[in-house]
TORGU-373701 format. One record per residue (C-alpha): residue number from 0; x, y, z. Coordinates in nm, 2 decimals. Each point is the difference from the previous one (the first is absolute). Example, Ala and Ser with C-alpha at 12.3 -4.5 7.8 and 13.67 -1.06 7.14 Angstrom:
REM TORGU-373701
> 0_1.23_-0.45_0.78
> 1_0.14_0.34_-0.07
//
This chain:
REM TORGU-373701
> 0_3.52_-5.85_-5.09
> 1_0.03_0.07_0.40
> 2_-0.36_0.10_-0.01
> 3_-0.14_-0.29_-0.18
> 4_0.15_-0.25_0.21
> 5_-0.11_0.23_0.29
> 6_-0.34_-0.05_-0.10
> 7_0.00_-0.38_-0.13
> 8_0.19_-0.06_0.39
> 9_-0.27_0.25_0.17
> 10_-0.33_-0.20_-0.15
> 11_0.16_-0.34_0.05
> 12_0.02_0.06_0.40
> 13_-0.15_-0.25_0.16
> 14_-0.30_0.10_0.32
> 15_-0.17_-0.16_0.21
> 16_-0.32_0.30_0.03
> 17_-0.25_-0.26_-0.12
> 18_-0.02_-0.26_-0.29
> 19_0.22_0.06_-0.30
> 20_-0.07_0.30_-0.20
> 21_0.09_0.13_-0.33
> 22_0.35_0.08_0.02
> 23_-0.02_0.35_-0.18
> 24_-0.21_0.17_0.28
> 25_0.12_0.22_0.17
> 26_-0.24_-0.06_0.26
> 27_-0.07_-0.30_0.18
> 28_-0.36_-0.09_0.13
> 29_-0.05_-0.23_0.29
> 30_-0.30_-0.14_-0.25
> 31_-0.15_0.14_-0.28
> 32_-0.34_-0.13_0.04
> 33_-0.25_-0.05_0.29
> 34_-0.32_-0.18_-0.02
> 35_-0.28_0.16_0.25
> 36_-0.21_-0.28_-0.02
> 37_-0.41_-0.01_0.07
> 38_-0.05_0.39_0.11
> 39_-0.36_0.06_0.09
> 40_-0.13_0.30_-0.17
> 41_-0.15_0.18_0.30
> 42_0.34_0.02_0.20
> 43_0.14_0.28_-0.12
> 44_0.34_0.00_-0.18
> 45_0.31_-0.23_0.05
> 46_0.38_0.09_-0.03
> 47_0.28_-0.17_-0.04
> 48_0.39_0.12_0.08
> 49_0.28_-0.08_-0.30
> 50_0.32_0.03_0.14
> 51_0.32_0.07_-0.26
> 52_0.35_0.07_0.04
> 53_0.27_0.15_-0.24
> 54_0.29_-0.20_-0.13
> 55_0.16_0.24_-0.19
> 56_0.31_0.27_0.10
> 57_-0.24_0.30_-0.03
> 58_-0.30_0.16_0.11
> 59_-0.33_-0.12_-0.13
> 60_-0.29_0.20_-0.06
> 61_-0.34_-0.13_-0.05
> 62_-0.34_0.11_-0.13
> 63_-0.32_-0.23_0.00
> 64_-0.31_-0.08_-0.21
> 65_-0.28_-0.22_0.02
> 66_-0.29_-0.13_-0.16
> 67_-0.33_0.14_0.02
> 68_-0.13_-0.11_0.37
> 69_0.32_0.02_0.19
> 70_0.09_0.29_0.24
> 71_0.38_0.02_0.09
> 72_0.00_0.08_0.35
> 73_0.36_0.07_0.04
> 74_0.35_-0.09_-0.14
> 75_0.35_0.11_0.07
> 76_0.00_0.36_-0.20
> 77_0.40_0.03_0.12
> 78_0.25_-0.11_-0.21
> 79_0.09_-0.38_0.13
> 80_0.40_0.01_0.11
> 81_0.17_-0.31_-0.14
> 82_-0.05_-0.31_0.22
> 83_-0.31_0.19_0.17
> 84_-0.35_-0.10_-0.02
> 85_-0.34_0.16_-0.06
> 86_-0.39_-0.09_-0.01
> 87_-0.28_0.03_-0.22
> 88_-0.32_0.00_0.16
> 89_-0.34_-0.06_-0.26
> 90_-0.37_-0.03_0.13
> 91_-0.30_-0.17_-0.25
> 92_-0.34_0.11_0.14
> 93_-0.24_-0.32_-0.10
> 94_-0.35_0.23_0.04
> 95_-0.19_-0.03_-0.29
> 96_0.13_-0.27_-0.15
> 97_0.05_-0.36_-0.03
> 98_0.20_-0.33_-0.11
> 99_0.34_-0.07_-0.05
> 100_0.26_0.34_-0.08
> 101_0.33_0.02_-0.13
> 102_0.20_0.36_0.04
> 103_0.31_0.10_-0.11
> 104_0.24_0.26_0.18
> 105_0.29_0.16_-0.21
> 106_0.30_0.14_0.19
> 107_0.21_0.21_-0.28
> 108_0.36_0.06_0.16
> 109_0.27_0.26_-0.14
> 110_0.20_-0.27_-0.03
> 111_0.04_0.01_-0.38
> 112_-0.36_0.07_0.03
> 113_-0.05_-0.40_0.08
> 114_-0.37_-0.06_0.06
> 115_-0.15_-0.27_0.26
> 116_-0.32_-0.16_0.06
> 117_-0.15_-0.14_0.31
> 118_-0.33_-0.17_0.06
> 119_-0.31_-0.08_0.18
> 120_-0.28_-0.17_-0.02
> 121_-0.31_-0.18_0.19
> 122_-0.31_-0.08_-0.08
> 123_-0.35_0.27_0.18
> 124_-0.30_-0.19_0.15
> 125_-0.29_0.17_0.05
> 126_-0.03_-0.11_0.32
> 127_-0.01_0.28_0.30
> 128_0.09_-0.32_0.21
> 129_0.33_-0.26_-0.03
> 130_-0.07_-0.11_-0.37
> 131_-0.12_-0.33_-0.01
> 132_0.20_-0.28_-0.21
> 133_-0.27_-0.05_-0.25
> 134_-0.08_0.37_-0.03
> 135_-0.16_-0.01_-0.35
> 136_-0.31_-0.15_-0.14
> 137_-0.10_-0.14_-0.34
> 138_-0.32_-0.18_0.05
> 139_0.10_-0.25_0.20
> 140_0.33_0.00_-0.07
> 141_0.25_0.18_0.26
> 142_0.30_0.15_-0.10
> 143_0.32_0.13_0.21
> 144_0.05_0.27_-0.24
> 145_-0.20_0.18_-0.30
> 146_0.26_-0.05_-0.25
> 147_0.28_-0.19_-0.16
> 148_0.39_0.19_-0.03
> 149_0.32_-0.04_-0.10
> 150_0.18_0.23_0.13
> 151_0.29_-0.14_-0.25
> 152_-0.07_-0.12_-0.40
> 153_0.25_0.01_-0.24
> 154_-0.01_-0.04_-0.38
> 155_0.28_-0.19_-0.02
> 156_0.00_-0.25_0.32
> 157_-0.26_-0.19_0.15
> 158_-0.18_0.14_0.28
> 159_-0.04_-0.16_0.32
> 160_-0.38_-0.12_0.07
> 161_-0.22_0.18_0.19
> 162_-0.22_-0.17_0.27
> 163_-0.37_0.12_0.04
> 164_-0.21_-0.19_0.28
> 165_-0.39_-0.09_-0.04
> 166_-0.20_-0.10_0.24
> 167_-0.33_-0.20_-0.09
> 168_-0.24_0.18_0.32
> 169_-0.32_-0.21_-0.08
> 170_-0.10_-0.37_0.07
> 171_0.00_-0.10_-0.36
> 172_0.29_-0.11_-0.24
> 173_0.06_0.31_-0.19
> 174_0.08_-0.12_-0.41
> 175_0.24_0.21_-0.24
> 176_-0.13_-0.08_-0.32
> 177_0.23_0.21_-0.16
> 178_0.32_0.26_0.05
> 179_-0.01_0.34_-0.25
> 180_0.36_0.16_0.01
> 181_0.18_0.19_-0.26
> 182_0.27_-0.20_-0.18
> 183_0.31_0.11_0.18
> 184_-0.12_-0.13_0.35
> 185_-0.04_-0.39_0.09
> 186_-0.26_-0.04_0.30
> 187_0.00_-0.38_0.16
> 188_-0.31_-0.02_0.26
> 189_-0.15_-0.34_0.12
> 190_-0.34_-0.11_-0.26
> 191_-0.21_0.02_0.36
> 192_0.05_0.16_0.34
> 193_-0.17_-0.19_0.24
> 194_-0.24_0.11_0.28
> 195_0.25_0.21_0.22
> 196_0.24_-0.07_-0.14
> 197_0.32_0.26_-0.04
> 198_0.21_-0.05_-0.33
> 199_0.30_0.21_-0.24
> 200_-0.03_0.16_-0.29
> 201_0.35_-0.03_-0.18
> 202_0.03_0.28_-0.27
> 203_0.35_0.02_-0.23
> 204_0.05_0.30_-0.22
> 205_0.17_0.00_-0.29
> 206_0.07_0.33_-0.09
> 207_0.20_-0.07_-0.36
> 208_-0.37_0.02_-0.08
> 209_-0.02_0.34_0.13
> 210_0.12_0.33_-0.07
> 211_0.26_0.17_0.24
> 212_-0.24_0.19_0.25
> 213_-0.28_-0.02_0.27
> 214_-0.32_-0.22_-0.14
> 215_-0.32_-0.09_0.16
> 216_-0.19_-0.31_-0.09
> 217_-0.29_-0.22_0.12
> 218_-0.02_-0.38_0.05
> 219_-0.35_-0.08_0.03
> 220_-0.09_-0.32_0.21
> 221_-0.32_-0.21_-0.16
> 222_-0.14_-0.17_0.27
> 223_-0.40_-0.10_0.15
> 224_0.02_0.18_0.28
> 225_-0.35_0.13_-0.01
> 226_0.10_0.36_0.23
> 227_0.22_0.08_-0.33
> 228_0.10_-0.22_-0.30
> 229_0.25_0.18_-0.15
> 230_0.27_0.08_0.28
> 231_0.26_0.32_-0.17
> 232_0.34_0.07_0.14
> 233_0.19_0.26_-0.10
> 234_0.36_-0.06_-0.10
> 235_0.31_0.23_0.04
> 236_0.35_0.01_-0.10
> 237_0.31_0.19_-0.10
> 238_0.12_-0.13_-0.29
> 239_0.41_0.10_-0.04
> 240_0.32_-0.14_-0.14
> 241_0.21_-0.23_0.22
> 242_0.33_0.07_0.04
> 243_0.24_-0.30_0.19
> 244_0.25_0.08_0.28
> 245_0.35_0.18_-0.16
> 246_0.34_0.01_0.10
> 247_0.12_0.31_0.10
> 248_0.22_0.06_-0.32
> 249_-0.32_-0.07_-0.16
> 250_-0.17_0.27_0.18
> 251_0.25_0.25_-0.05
> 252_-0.04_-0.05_-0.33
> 253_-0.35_0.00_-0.02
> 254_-0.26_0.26_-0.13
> 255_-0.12_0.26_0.28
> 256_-0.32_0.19_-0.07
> 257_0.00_0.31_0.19
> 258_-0.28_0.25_-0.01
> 259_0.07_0.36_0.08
> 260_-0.26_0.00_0.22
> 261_-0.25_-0.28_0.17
> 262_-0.34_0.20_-0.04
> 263_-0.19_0.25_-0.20
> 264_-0.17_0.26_0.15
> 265_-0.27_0.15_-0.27
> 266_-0.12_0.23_0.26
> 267_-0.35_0.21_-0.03
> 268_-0.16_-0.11_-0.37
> 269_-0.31_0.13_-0.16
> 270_-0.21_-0.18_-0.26
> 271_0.33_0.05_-0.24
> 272_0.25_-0.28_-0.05
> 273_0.34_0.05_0.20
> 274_0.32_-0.09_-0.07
> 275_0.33_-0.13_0.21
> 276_0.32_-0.15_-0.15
> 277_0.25_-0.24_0.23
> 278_0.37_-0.06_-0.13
> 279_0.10_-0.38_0.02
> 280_0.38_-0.03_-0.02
> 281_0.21_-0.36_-0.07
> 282_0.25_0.07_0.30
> 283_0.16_-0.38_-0.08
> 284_0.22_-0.15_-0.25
> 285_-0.25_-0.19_-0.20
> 286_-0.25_0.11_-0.27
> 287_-0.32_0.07_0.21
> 288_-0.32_-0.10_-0.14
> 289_-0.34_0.14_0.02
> 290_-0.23_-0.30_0.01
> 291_-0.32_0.23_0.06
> 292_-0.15_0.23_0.20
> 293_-0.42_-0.12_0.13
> 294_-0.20_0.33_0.19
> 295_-0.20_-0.12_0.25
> 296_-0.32_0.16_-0.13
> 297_-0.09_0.13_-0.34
> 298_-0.02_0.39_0.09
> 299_0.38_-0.04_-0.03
> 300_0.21_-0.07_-0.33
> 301_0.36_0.03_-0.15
> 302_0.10_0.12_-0.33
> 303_0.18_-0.27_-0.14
> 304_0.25_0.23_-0.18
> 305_0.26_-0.14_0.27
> 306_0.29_-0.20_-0.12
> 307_0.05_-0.36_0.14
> 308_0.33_-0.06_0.06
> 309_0.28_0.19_0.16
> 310_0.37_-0.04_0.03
> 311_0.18_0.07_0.33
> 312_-0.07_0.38_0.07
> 313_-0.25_0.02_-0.24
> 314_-0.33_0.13_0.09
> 315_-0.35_0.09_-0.13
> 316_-0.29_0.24_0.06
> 317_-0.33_-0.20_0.13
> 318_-0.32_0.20_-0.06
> 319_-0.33_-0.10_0.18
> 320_-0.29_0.22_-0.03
> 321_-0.34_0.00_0.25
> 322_-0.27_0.10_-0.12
> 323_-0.29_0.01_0.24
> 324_-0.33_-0.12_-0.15
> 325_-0.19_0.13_0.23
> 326_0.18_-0.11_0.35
> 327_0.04_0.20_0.31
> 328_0.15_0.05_0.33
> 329_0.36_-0.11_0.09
> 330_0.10_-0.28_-0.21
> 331_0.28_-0.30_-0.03
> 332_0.10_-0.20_-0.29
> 333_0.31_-0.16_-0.11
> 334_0.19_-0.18_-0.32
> 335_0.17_-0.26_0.01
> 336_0.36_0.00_-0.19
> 337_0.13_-0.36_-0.07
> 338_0.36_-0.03_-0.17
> 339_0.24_-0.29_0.01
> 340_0.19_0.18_0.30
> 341_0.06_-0.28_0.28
> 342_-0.01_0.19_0.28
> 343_-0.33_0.22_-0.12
> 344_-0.15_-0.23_-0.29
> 345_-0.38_0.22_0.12
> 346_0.04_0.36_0.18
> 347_-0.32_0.15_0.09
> 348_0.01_0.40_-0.17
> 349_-0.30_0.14_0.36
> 350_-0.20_0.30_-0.15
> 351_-0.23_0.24_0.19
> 352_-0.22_0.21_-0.14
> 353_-0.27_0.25_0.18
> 354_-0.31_0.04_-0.30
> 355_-0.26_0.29_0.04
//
């Protein structure tokens, strides 16, 4: 009884490291997110410091993962004294690539095993110069980025719009005769765009149209601009379960999916299939749900022989197998495991693989 209210007292501490945070975390960021902005693609690679402290009476250990792309350059590989802080340091390297990105970085703490994500993002112009505001062209339409993303879309809340600008770079009224977009997205643009004339694209997501997950779509612009009719933008978005704010006797009680470890590390594979298993364990009071579990690229599967639900301490066996259909080199890939945990609702299982 001592050691519950300990740890219902301990999460419910008010701090002042940053904006609010979950309560549970053992950890406290000084922002979980930071947006690089326009990076030109001939500059060479940008960084960005996360600072963190611990809350907690113990010593924190951490370990970290990232998505495919991102270098960790450094992080406190100490264990963090209570009331001490510590740093993360990642790096993205925009050669080779363009438009908008969106990385996640997962910090898994021995604190019951409590996992963490921090993330960046920014958006690569290939531009060895300071990337211009209009940086993309479409005909004679300009564009300040390639593509639309919302970098939040839930099944069960309505997303907030995202804002694409257009730029009309010709002396004639350009015409949309007509929008194409799939059914879950709403896109309200002006009929015309006059000669020079600058204008926003509103596009709304509804993702109880969508399954949980990471989808790519088009909306296709129909238009008499002579340089290119048919105008195609490319449409991102995470589509997850929303979860609103909880008391913290609410998230004591709540479900905690904890994986037994962050990553998968095939290591050297032939032309054979491999397999790796993770163990997922309900570490909260409540029955935890496995809503599903989307690879990020079809050379990866899981045998649905899993069980869904799990009671406090309950756990289950996750099998993913890679097989390599003819890939090689060093490569990265990544599931994505969405439960009705309201801490984690989507942890990212990182996998490395070298294929010969």
């Amino acid at each position: 009884m001592f050691m519950r209210s300990f740890l219902i007292f301990l999460w419910a501490t008010p701090f002042l490291f940053g904006k609010a945070q979950n309560p549970m975390t053992p950890l406290v960021f000084n922002e979980t997110a930071f947006d690089f902005g326009s990076i030109a693609e001939g500059k060479g690679p940008v960084s960005h410091r996360f600072y963190f402290y611990n809350r907690t009476v113990l010593p924190v250990n951490i370990t970290v993962n990232a998505d495919c792309g991102v270098s960790i350059l450094e992080w406190t590989n100490t264990p963090v004294k209570p009331n001490k802080s510590g740093a993360l340091v990642v790096s993205y390297d925009p050669k080779g690539k363009s438009g908008y990105f969106n990385k996640k970085i997962s910090v898994q703490t021995d604190w019951f095993n409590f996992l963490m994500n921090v993330e960046i993002s920014g958006n690569v112009v290939r531009n060895n110069h300071a990337p211009a505001k209009w940086a993309y062209k479409n005909g004679n339409l300009r564009m300040q980025q390639r593509s639309v993303f919302f970098k939040q879309a839930y099944i069960n809340k309505t997303s907030a719009p995202a804002d694409f600008a257009l730029l009309n770079d010709s002396d004639a009224p350009i015409v949309i005769s007509k929008i194409k977009s799939p059914p879950y997205l709403q896109v309200q643009l002006p009929t015309s765009i006059g000669a020079r004339q600058a204008v926003n694209m509103s596009v709304t997501c509804d993702g109880a149209k969508r399954k949980l997950g990471y989808h790519r779509d088009t909306i296709e612009l129909w238009t008499n601009d002579a340089d290119n009719k048919v105008k195609k933008i490319p449409v991102y978005a995470m589509v997850e379960e929303y979860f609103p704010p909880l008391t913290d006797s609410e998230f004591f009680k709540a479900p905690a999916a904890v994986l037994n470890a962050p990553s998968i590390n095939f290591g050297v594979v032939g032309t054979a299939s491999v397999e790796r298993n993770v163990i997922l364990k309900n570490v909260g009071l409540r029955e935890l749900r496995i809503r599903d579990i989307i690879p990020n690229h079809f050379s990866i599967s899981v045998v649905p022989s899993y069980k869904n639900t799990l009671q406090k301490n309950d756990t289950v066996q996750l099998k993913f197998i890679f097989t390599p259909y003819g890939q090689t080199g060093r490569l990265h890939k990544a599931a994505a495991l969405f439960t009705n945990d309201p801490r984690n609702p989507v942890q990212n299982i990182l996998m490395t693989m070298e294929c010969q």
